[in-house]
RORO-103253 format. One record per atom (N, C-alpha, C, O): atom name; x, y, z; residue in one letter; residue number from 1. Coordinates in steps of 0.05 Angstrom, whole numbers. Example, Ala and Ser with C-alpha at 12.3 -4.5 7.8 and 13.67 -1.06 7.14 Angstrom:
# residues 2
{N,{264,-114,156},A,1};
{CA,{246,-90,156},A,1};
{C,{264,-66,156},A,1};
{O,{285,-66,169},A,1};
{N,{257,-45,142},S,2};
{CA,{273,-21,143},S,2};
{C,{258,1,157},S,2};
{O,{268,23,161},S,2};
END
This chain:
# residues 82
{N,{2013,2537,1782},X,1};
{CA,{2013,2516,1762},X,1};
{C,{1991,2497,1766},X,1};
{O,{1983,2495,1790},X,1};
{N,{1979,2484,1751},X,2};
{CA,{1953,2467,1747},X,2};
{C,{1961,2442,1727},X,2};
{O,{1968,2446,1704},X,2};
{N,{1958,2419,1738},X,3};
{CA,{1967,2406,1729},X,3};
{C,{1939,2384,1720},X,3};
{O,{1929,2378,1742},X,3};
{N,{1928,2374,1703},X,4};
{CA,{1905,2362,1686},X,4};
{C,{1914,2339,1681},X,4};
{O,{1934,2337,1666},X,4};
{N,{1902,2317,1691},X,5};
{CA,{1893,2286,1693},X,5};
{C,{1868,2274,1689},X,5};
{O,{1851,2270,1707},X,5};
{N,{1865,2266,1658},X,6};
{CA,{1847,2252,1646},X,6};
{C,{1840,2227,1666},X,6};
{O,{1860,2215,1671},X,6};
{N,{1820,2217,1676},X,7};
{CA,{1809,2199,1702},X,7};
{C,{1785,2185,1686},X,7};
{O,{1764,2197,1689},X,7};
{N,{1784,2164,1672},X,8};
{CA,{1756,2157,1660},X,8};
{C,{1736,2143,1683},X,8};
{O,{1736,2124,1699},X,8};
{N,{1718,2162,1673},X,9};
{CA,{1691,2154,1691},X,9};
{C,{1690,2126,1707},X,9};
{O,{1688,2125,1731},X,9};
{N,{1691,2108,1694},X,10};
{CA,{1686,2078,1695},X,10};
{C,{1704,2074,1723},X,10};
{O,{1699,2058,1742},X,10};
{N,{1726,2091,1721},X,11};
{CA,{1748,2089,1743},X,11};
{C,{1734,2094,1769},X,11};
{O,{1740,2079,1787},X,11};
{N,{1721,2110,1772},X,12};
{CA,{1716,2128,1792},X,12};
{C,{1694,2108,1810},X,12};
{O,{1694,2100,1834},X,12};
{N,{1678,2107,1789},X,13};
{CA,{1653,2082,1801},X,13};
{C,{1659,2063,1810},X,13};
{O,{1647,2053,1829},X,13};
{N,{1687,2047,1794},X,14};
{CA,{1696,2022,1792},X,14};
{C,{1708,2023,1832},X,14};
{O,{1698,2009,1850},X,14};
{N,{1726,2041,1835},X,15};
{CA,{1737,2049,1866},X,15};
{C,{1707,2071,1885},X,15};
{O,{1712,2089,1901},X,15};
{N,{1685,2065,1878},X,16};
{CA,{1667,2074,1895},X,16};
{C,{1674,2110,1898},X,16};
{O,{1663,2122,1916},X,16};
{N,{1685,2120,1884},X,17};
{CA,{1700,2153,1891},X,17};
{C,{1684,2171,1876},X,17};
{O,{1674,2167,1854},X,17};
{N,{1681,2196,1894},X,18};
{CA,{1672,2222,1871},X,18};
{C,{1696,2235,1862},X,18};
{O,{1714,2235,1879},X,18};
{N,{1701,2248,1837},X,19};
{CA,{1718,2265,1827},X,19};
{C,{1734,2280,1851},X,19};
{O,{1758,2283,1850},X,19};
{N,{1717,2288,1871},X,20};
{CA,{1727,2320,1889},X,20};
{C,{1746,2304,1917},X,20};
{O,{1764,2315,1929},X,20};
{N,{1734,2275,1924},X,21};
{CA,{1748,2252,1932},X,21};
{C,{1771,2255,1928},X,21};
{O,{1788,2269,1938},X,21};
{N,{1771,2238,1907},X,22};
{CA,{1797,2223,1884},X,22};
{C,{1812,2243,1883},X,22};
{O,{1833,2238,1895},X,22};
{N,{1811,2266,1874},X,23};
{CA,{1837,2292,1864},X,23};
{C,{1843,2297,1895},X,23};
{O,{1867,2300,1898},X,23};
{N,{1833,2297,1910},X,24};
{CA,{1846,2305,1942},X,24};
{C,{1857,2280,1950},X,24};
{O,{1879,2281,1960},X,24};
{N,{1847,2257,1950},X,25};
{CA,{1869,2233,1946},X,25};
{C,{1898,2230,1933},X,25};
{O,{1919,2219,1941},X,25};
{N,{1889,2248,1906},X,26};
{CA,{1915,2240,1893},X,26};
{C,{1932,2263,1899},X,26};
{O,{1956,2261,1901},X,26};
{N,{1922,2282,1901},X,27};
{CA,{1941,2309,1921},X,27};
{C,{1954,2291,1939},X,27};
{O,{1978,2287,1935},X,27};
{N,{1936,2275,1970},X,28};
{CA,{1950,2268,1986},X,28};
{C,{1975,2253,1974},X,28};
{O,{1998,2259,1978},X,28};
{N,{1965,2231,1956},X,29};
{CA,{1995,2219,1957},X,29};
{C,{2015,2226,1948},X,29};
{O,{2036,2221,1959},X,29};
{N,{2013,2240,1928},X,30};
{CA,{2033,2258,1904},X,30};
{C,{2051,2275,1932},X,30};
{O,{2076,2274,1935},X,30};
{N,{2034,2288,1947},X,31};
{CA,{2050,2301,1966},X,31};
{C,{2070,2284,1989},X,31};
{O,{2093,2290,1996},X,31};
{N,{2049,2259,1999},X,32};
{CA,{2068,2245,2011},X,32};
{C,{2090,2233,1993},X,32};
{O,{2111,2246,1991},X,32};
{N,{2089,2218,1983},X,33};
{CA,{2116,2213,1957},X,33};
{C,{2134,2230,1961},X,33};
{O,{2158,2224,1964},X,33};
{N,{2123,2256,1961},X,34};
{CA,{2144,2281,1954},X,34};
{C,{2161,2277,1972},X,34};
{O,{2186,2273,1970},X,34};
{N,{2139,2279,1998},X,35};
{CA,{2146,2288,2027},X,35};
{C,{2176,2262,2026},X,35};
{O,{2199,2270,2019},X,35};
{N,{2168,2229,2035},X,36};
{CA,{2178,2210,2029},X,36};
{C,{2212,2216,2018},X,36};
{O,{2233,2217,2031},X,36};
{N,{2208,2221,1989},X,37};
{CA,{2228,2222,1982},X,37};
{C,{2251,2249,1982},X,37};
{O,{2270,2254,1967},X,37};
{N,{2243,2262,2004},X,38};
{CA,{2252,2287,2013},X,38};
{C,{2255,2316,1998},X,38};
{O,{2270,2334,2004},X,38};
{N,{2231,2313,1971},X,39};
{CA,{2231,2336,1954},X,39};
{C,{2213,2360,1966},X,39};
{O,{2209,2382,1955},X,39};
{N,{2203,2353,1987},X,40};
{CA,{2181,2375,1997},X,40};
{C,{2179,2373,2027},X,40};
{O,{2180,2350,2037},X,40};
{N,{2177,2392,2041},X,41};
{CA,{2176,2399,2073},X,41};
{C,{2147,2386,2075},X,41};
{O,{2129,2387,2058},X,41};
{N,{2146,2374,2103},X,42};
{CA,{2117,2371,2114},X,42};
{C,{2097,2392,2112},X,42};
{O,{2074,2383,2110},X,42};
{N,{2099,2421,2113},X,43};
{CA,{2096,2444,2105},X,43};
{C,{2083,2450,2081},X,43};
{O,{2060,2456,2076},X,43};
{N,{2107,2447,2066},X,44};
{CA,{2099,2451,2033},X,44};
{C,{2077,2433,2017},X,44};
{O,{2062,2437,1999},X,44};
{N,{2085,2408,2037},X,45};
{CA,{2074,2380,2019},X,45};
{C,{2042,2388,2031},X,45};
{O,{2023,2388,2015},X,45};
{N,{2038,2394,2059},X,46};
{CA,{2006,2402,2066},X,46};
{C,{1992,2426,2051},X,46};
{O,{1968,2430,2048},X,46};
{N,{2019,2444,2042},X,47};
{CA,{1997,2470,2031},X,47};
{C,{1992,2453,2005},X,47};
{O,{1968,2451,1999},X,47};
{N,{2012,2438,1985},X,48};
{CA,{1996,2426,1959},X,48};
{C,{1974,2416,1962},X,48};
{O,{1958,2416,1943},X,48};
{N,{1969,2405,1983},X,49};
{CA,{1938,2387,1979},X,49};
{C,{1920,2411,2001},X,49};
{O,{1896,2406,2004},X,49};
{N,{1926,2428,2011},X,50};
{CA,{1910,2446,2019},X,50};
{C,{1903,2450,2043},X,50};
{O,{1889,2469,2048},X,50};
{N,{1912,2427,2067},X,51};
{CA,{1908,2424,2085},X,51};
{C,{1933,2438,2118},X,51};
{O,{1954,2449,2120},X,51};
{N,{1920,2431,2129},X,52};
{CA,{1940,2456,2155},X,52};
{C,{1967,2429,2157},X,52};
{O,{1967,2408,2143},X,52};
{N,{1984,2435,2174},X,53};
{CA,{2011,2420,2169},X,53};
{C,{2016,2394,2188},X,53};
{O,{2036,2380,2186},X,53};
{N,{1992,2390,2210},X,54};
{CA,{1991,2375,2231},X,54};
{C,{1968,2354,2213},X,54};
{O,{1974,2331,2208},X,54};
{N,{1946,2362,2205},X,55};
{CA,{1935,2337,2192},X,55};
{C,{1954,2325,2168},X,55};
{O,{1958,2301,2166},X,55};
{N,{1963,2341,2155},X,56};
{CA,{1983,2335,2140},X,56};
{C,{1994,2304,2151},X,56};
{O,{1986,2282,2144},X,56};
{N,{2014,2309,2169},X,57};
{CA,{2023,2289,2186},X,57};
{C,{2022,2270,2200},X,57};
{O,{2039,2254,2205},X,57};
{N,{1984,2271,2213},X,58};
{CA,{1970,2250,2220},X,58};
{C,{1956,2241,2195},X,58};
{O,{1932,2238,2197},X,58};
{N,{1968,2236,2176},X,59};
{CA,{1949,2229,2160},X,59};
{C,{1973,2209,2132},X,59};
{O,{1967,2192,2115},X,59};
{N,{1997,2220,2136},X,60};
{CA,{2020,2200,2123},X,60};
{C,{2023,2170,2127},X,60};
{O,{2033,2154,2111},X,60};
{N,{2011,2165,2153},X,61};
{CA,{2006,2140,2149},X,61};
{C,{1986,2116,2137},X,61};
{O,{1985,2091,2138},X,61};
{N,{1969,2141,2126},X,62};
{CA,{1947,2130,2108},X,62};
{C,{1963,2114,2080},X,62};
{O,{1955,2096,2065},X,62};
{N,{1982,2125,2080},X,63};
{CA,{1992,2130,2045},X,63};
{C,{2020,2113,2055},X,63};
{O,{2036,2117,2037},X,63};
{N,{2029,2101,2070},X,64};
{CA,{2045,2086,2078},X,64};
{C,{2077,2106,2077},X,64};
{O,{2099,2103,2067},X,64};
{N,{2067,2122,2090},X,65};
{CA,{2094,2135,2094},X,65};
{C,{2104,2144,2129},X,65};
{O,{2094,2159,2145},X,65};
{N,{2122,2132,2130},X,66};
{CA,{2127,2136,2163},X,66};
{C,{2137,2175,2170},X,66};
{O,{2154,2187,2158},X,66};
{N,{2120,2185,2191},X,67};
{CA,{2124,2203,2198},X,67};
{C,{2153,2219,2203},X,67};
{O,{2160,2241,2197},X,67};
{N,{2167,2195,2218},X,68};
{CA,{2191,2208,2227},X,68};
{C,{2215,2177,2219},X,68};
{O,{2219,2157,2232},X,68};
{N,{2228,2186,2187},X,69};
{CA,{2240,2167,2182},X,69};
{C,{2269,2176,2185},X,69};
{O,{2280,2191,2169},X,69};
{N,{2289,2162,2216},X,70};
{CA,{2306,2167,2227},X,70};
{C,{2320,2132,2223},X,70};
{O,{2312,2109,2224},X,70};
{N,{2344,2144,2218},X,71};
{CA,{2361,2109,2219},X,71};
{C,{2366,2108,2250},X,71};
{O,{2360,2125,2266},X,71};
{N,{2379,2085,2255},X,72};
{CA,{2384,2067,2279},X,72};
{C,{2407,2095,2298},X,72};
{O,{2403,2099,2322},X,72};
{N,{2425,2108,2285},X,73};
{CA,{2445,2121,2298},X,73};
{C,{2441,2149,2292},X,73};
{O,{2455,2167,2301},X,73};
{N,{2420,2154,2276},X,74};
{CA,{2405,2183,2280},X,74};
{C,{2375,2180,2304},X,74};
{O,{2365,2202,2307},X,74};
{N,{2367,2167,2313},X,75};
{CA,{2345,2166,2332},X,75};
{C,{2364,2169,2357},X,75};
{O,{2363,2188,2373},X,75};
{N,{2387,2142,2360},X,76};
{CA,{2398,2149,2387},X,76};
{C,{2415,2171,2387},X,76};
{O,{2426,2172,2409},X,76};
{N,{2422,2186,2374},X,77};
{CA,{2434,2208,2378},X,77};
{C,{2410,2229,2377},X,77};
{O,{2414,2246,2394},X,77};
{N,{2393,2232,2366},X,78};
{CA,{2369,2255,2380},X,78};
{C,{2361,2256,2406},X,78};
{O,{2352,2273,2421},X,78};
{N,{2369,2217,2409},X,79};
{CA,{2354,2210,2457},X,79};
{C,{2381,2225,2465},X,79};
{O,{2381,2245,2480},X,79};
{N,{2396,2217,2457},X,80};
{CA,{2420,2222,2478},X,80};
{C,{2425,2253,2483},X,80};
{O,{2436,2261,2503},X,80};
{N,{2415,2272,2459},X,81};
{CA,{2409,2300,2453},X,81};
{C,{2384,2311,2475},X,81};
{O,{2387,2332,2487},X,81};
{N,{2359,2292,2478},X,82};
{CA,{2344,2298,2492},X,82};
{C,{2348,2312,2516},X,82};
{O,{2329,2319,2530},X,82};
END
């Protein structure tokens, strides 16, 4: 599937970006979002934007998404698992 986003020029210059930039930008976030809101595996969300599954993940915190989002009594029960 291919999905087409009209981007006017003025935009691009206006944020300093080339086209080939910007669409791998907007891959990244679209995928973190995904990732974020638990519709896509770290996995899945790196093959959409094209990249291997470890930069994938060093790279969520660009886009303000925390890597490993565990509540207070799911973290200490993973230590106490350790």
């Amino acid at each position: 599937m291919q999905i087409t986003i009209e981007i006017p020029h003025n935009l691009l210059d206006a944020i300093h970006s080339h086209s080939k930039d910007f669409a791998h930008q907007a891959k990244m976030a679209m995928a973190s979002k995904l990732y974020e809101l638990g519709t896509l595996s770290t996995g899945m969300a790196a093959q959409l934007v094209g990249i291997e599954r470890g930069e994938f993940l060093l790279t969520l915190s660009q886009y303000g998404v925390a890597f490993i989002d565990l509540d207070q009594d799911e973290l200490l029960a993973d230590l106490k698992n350790a």
